[in-house]
C-alpha positions in Angstrom: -9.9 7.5 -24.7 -6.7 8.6 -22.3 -5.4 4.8 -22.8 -5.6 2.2 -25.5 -3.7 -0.6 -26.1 -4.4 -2.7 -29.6 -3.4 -6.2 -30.2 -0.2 -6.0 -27.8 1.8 -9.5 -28.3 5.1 -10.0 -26.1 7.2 -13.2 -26.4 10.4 -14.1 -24.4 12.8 -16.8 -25.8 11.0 -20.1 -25.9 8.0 -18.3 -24.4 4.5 -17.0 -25.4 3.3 -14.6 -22.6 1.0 -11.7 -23.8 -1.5 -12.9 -27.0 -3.5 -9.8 -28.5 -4.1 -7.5 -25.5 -6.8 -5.0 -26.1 -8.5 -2.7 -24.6 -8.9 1.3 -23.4 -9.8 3.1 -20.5 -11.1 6.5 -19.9 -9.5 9.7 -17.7 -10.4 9.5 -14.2 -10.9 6.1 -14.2 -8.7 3.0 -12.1 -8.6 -0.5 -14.0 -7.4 -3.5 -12.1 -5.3 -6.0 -13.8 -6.2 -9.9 -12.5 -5.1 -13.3 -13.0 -2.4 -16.0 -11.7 1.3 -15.5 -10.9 2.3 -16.0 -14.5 -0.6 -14.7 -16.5 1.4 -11.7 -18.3 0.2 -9.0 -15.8 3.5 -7.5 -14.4 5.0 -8.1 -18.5 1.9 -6.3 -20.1 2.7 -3.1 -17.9 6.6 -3.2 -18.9 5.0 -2.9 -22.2 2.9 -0.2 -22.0 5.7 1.4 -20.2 8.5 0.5 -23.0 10.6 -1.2 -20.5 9.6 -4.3 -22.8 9.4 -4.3 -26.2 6.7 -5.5 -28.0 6.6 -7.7 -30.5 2.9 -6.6 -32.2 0.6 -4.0 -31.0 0.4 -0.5 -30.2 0.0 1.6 -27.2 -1.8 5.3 -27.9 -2.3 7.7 -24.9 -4.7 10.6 -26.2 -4.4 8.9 -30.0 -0.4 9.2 -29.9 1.2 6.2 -30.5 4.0 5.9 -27.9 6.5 4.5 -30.6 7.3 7.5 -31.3 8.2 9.1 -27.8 11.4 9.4 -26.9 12.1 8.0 -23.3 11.9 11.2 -21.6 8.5 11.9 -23.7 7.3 9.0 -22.3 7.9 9.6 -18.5 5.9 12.5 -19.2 2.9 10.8 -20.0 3.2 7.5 -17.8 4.6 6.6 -14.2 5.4 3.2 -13.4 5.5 1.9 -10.4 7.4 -1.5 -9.8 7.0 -4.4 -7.3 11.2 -4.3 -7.0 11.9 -0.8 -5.5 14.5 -1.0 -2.9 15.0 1.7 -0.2 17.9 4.2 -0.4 19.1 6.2 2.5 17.3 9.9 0.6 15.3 11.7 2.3 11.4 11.2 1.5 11.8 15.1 -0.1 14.7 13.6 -2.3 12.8 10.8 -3.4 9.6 12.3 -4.3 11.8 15.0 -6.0 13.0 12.7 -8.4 10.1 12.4 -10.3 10.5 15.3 -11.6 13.7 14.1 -13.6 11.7 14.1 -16.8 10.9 17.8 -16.5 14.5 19.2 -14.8 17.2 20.5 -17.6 19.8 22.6 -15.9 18.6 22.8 -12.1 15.5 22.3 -10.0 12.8 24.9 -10.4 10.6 27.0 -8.0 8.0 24.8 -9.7 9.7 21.8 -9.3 9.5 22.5 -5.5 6.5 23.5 -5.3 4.8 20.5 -7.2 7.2 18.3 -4.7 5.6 19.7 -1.5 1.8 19.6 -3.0 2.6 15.9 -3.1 3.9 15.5 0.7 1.3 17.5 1.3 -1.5 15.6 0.0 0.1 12.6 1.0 -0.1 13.5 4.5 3.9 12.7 4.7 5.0 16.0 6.0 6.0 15.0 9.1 8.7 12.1 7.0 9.7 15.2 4.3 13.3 15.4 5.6 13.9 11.6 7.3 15.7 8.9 5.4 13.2 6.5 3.3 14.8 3.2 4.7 13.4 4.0 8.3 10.0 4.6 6.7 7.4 1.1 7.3 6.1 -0.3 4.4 2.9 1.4 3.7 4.7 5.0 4.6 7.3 3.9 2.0 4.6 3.1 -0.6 3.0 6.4 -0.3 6.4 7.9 -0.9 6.9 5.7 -4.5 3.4 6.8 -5.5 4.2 10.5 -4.7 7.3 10.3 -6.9 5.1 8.9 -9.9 2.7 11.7 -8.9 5.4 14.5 -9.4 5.6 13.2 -13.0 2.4 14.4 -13.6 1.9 12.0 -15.9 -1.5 11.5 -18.0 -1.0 7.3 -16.8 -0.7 5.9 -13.6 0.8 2.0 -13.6 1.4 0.1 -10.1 2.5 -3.2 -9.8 1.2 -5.3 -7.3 1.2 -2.0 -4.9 -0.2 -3.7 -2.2 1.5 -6.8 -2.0 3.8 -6.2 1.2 1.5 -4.2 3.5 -1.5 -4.4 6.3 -4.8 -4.6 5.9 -5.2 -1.4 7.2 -2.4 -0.1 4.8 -3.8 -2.0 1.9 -6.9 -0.3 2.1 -5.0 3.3 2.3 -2.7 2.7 -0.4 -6.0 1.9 -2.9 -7.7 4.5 -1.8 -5.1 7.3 -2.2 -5.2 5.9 -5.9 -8.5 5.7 -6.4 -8.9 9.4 -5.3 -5.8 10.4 -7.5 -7.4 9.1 -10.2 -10.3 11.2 -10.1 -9.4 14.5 -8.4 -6.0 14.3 -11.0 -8.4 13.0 -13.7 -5.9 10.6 -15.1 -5.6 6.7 -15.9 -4.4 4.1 -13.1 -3.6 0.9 -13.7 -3.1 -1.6 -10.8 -2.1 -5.3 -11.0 -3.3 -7.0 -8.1 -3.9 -10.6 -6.4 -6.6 -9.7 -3.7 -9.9 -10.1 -5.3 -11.6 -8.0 -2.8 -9.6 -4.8 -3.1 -9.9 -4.9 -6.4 -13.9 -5.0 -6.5 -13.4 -2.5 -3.0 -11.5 0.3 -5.5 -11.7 -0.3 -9.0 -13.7 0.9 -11.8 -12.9 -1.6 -14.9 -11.3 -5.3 -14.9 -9.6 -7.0 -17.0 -9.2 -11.3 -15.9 -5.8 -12.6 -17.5 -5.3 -16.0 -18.6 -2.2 -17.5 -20.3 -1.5 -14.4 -21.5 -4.9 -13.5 -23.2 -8.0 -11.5 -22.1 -10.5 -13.6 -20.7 -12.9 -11.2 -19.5 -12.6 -7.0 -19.2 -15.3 -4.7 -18.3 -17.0 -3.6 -15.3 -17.7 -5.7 -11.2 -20.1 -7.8 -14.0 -17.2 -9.5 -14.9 -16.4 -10.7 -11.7 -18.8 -14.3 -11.5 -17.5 -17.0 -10.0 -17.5 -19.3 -13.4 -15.0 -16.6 -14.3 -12.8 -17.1 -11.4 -12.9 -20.7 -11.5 -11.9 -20.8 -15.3 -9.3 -18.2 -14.9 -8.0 -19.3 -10.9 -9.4 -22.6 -10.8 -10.8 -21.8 -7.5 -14.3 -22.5 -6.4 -15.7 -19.7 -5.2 -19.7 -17.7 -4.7 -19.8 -14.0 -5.3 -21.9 -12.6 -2.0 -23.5 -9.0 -1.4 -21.7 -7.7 2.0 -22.9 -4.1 2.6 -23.7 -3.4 -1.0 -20.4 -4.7 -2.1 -19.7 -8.1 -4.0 -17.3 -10.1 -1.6 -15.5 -13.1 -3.2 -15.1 -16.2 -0.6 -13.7 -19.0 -1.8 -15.6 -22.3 -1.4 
């Protein structure tokens, strides 16, 4: 397995919020993170990222345990993308270019470069290389904070709520620029996300969160509406939609 996470436990003062979290995923594959505001989703990728320090558990990405990685070891082998990333006035060349931070000792390479225009390019962002990030829109914005955890090249992929701000039609671009990432790169992503429906549109394994606790993981099986009441307390029926389960709540 690329990721696995055993028995992850994470308590702030006075508060319980991540209970045993287990569970692994494969290269190539995209798992999406569910559950209320307040379930543990946004706290259990802080810890799989070390911005958050466990209290129990273990993170292992290709059997090494990440305790053992220095900080700059680790941002080799995971990006993190946050929900709080505010826009500077860089350039979109600058920004993307500072993923590579991990990799840069005395000055930036030819390869550094190169890896940083591969991204624009595949990003379709040429056009935005050399103008300032804060006059980008939203989704163009987004694509830029993915490309700078793509010039990591990291072995792990983590997005928080990456969708939460855009368009439909941006939602849907966003997901599946991260889908394909995940397979022509061949590495991990791992998305927390409200929307239902773009999560059973894009990803490959689930995981429901409640009160801080897995309450269901695998594959769109997991997805039933006695599920989603217990963990959303919404009503809801599960439909077939062109081929694809729809959630509509009741």
């Amino acid at each position: 397995m690329n990721l696995q996470v055993e028995g992850l436990a994470f308590d702030y003062p006075c508060q319980n919020v991540l209970k045993g979290i287990s569970f692994s995923m494969k290269r190539g594959q995209c798992l999406a993170i569910l559950g209320t505001n307040g379930a543990g989703k946004s706290t259990l990728l802080k810890c799989i990222n070390k911005i958050l320090k466990p209290q129990g558990g273990n993170v292992l990405i290709d059997q090494e345990n990440i305790k053992g990685f220095k900080q700059i070891e680790l941002a080799q082998k995971v990006a993190y993308v946050s929900q709080s990333n505010q826009s500077t006035t860089t350039t979109v060349f600058d920004s993307i270019l500072i993923g590579r931070k991990p990799y840069i000792k005395w000055d930036v390479g030819k390869k550094d470069l190169n890896i940083v225009n591969e991204t624009i390019k595949m990003l379709n962002l040429e056009k935005f290389a050399l103008k300032n990030v804060d006059e980008l829109s939203g989704g163009e914005y987004q694509k830029v904070l993915i490309g700078r955890a793509l010039a990591q090249e990291t072995d792990v992929l983590m997005l928080d709520e990456p969708t939460s701000s855009l368009d439909l039609k941006n939602q849907l671009e966003v997901l599946q620029l991260i889908k394909e990432i995940a397979s022509l790169k061949n590495i991990t992503a791992v998305v927390t996300i409200h929307d239902l429906n773009l999560a059973l549109r894009f990803a490959d394994q689930y995981i429901l969160l409640k009160n801080g606790a897995i309450y269901a993981a695998g594959g769109q099986e997991v997805i039933t509406e006695a599920n989603i009441k217990q963990v959303y307390g919404v009503d809801v029926s599960v439909e077939q939609l062109n081929n694809r389960a729809v959630v509509v709540p009741i």
